[in-house]
Residue frames relative to the residue before (quaternion, step in Angstrom):
aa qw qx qy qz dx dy dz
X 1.0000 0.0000 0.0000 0.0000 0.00 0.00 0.00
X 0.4833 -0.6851 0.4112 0.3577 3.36 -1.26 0.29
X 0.0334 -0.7178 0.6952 -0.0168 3.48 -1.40 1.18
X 0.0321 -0.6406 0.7665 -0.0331 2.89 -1.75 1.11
X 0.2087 -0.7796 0.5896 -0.0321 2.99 -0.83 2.46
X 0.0936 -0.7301 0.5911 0.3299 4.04 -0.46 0.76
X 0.0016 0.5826 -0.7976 -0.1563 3.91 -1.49 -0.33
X 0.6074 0.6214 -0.3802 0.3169 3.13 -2.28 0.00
X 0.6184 0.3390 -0.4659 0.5345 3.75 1.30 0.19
X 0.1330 0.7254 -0.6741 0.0414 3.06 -1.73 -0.17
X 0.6507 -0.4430 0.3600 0.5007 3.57 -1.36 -0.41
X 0.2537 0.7668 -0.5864 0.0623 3.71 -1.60 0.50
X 0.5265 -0.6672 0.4213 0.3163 3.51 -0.85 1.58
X 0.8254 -0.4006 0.3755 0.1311 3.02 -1.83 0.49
X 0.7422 0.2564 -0.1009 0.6110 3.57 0.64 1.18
X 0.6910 0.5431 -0.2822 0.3847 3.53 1.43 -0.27
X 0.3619 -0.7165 0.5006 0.3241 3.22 -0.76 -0.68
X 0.1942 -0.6144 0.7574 0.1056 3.14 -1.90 0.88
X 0.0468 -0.6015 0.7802 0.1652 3.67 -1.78 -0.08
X 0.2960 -0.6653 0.6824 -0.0638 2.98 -1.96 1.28
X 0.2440 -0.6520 0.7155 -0.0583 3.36 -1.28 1.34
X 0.1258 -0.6261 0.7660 -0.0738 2.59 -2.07 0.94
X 0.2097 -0.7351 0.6442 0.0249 3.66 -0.48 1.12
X 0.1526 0.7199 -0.6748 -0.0560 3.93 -0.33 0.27
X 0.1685 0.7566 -0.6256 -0.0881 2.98 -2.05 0.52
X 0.7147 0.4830 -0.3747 0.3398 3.57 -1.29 0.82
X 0.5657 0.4643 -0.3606 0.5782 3.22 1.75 0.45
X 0.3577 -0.5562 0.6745 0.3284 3.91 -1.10 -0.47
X 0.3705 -0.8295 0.4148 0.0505 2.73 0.14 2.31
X 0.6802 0.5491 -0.3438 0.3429 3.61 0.73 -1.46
X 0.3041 0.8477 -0.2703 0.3404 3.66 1.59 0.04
X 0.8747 0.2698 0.1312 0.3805 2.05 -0.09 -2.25
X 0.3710 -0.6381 0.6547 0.1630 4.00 -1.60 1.08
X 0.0830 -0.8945 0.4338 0.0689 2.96 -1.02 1.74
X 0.0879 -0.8713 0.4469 0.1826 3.62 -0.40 0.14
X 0.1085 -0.6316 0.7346 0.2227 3.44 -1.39 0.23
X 0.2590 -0.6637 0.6976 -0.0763 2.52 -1.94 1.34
X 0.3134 -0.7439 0.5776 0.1217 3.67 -1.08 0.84
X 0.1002 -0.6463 0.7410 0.1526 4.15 -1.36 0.28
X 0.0139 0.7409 -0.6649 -0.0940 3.07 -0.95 -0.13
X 0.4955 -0.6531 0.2792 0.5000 4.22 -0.43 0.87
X 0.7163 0.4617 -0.2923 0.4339 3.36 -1.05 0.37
X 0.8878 0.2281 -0.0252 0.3989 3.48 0.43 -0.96
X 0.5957 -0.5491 0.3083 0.4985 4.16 -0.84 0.58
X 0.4428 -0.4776 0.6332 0.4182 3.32 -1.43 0.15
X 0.1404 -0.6333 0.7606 -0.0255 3.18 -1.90 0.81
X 0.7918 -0.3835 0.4361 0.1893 2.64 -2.07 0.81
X 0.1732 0.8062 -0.4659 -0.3210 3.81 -0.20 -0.06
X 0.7161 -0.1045 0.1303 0.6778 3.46 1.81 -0.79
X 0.2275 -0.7733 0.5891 -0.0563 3.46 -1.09 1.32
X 0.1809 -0.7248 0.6624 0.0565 3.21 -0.96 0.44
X 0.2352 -0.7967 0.4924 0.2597 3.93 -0.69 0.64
X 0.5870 -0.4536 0.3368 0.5799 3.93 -0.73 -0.18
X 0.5191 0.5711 -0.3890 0.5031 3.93 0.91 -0.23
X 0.6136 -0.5543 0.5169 0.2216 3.50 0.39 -0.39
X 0.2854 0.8150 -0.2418 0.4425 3.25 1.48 0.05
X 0.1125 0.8850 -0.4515 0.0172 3.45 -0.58 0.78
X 0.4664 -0.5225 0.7063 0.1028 4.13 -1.09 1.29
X 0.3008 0.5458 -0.7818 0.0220 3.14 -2.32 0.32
X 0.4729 -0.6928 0.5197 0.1624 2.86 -1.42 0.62
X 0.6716 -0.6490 0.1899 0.3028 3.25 -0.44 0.95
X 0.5382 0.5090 -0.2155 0.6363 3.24 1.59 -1.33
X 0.8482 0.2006 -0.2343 0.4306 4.27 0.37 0.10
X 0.1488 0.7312 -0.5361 0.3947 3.63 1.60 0.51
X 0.8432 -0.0078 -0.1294 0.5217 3.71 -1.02 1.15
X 0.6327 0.5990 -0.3200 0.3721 3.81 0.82 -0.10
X 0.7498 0.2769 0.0705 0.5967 3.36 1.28 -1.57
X 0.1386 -0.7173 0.6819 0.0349 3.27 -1.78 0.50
X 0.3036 -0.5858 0.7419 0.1196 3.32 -1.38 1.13
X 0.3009 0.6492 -0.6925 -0.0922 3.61 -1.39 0.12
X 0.0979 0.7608 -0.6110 -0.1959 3.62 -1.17 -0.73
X 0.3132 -0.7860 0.5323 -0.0259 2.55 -2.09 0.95
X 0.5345 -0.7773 0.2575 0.2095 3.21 0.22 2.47
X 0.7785 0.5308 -0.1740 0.2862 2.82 0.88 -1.46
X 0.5326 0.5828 -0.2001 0.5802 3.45 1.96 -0.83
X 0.0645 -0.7966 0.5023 0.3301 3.45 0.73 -1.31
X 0.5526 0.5160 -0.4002 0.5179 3.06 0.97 1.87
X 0.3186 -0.7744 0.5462 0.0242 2.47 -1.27 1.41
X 0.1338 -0.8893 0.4327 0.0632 3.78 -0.97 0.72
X 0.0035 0.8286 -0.5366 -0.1597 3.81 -1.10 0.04
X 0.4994 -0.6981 0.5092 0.0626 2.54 -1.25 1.46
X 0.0754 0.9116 -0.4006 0.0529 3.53 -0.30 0.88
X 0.2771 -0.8680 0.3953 -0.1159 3.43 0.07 1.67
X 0.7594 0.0526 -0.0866 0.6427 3.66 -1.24 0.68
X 0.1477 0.7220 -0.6743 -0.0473 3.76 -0.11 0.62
X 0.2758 -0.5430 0.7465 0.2681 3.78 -1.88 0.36
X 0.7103 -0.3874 0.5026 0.3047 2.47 -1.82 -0.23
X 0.8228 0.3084 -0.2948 0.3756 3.41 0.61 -0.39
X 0.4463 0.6359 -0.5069 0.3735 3.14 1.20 0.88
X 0.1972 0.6841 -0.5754 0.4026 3.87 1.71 0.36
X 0.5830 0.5456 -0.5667 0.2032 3.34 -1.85 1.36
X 0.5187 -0.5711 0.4225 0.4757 3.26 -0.67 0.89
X 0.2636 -0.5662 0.7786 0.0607 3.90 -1.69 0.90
X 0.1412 0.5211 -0.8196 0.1921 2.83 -1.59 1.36
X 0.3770 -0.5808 0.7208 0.0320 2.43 -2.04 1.62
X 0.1118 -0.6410 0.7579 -0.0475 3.34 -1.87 0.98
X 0.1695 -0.7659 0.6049 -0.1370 2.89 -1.68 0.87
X 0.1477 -0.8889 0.4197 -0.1091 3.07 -0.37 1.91
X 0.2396 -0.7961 0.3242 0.4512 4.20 -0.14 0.48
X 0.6706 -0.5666 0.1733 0.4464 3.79 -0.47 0.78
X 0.7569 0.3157 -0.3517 0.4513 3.65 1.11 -0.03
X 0.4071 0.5009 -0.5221 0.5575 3.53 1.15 1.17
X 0.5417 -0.4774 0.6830 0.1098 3.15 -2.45 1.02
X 0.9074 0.1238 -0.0876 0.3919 3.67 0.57 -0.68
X 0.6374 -0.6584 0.2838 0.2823 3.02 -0.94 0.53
X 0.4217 -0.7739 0.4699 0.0488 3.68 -0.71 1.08
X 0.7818 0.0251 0.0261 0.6225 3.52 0.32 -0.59
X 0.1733 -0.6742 0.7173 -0.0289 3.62 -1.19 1.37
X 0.4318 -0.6242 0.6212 0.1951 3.63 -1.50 1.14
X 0.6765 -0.3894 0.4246 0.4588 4.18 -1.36 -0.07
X 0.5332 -0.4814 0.5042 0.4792 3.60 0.48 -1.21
X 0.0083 -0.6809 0.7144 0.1614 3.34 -1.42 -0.50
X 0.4082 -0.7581 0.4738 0.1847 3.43 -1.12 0.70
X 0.2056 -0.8498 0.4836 0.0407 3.48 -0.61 1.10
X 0.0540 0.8488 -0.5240 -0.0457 4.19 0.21 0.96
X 0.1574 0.7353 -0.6572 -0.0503 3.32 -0.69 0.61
X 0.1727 -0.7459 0.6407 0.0570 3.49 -1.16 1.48
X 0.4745 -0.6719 0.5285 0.2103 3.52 -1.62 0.93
């Protein structure tokens, strides 16, 4: 079946950096458009940055110049790079995975927690 396993959060001060992974298996990754999404308590999950099976890339405004989407076919994993963190970029990250002629997303990772303290 298909699993998408995230690692790579944790705690990190204000201005640093964290990278996230995404390990996928049982699909034909080079397919598939990947995204990470963000919750945070209280509020909807959102979009934070996609990447399509082209190689294509999405950001959210609130992580434009901050973050990075990349992946690596060969790994079947996909990653974000995540710079100058605030504080209010704290929320569980989950990665999702969609096949390239779908609108929504198909397969949704556990989460990973993301802390970032001022």
């Amino acid at each position: 079946q298909v699993q998408l396993v995230e690692s790579g959060g944790g705690l990190a001060q204000a201005g640093g950096s964290l990278r996230l992974s995404c390990a996928a298996s049982g699909l034909s990754f080079s397919s598939y458009s990947l995204g990470w999404f963000r919750q945070a308590p209280g509020k909807e999950r959102e979009l934070v940055a996609s990447i399509s099976w082209t190689s294509s890339t999405y950001y959210a405004d609130s992580v434009k110049g901050r973050f990075t989407i990349s992946r690596d076919n060969a790994k079947n994993t996909v990653y974000l790079q995540m710079n100058s963190l605030k504080p209010e970029d704290t929320a569980v990250y989950y990665c999702a995975g969609r096949r390239k002629s779908r609108l929504q997303y198909d397969y949704w990772g556990q989460g990973t927690q993301v802390t970032v303290s001022s």
